[in-house]
C-alpha positions in Angstrom: 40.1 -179.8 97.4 39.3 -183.2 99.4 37.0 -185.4 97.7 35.2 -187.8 101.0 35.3 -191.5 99.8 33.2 -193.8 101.9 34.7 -197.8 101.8 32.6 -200.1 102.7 33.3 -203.9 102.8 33.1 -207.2 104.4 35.7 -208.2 107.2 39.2 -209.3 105.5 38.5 -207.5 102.2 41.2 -205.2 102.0 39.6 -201.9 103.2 42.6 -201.1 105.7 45.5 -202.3 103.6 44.8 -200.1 100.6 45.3 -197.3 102.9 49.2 -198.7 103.1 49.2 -197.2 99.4 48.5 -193.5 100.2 51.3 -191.4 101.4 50.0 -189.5 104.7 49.8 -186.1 103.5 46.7 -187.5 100.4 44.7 -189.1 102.8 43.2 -188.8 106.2 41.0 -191.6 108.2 37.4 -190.9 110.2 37.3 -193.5 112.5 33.6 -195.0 114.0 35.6 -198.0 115.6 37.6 -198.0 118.8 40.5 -199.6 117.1 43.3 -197.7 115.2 45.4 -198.8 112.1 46.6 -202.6 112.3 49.7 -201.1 110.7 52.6 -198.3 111.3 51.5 -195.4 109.6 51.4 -191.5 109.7 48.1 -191.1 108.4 45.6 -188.9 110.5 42.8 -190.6 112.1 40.0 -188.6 113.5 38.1 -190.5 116.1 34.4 -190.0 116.3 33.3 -189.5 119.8 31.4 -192.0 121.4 28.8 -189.1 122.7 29.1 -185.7 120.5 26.3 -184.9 122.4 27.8 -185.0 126.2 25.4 -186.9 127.1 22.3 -185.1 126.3 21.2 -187.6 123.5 17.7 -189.3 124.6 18.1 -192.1 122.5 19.9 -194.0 119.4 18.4 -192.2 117.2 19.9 -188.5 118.3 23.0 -190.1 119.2 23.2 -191.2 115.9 22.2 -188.0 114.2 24.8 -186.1 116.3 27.8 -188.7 115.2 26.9 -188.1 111.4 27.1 -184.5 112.1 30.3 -184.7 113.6 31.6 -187.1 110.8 30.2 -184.3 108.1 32.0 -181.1 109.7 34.9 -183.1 109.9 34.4 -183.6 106.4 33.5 -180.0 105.8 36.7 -179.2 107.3 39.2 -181.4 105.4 37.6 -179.6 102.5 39.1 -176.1 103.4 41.8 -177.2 104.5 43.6 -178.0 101.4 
């Protein structure tokens, strides 16, 4: 079973390097940001879409609603997967 962790911290506080001590197959990335891993690594990153709505979102607030959606299936998902 997959427990979701949520890291949150300021710039240069060592969110992305503790990942370097997971092996690929314990942990998997959802990604908000454009960027990828500043590091070479196996570990799955799911991208959030910049529109999970394709385009029918009238303003911030459904787009933003329809992202945390997609980040909680994906979630879901992981789950019953393992």
């Amino acid at each position: 079973m997959a427990i979701p962790v949520l890291i949150i911290g300021r710039s240069g506080s060592g969110k992305t390097y503790s990942l370097k001590n997971f092996n690929a197959d314990e942990v998997g990335v959802i990604s908000v940001e454009k960027g990828r891993l500043p590091f070479r690594s196996d570990i799955k990153v799911a991208k959030v879409p910049k529109d999970p709505t394709g385009g029918e979102a009238r303003d911030a607030a459904q787009l933003n609603a329809a992202k945390y959606s997609w980040i909680m299936r994906a979630v879901k998902n992981a789950k019953t997967k393992s």
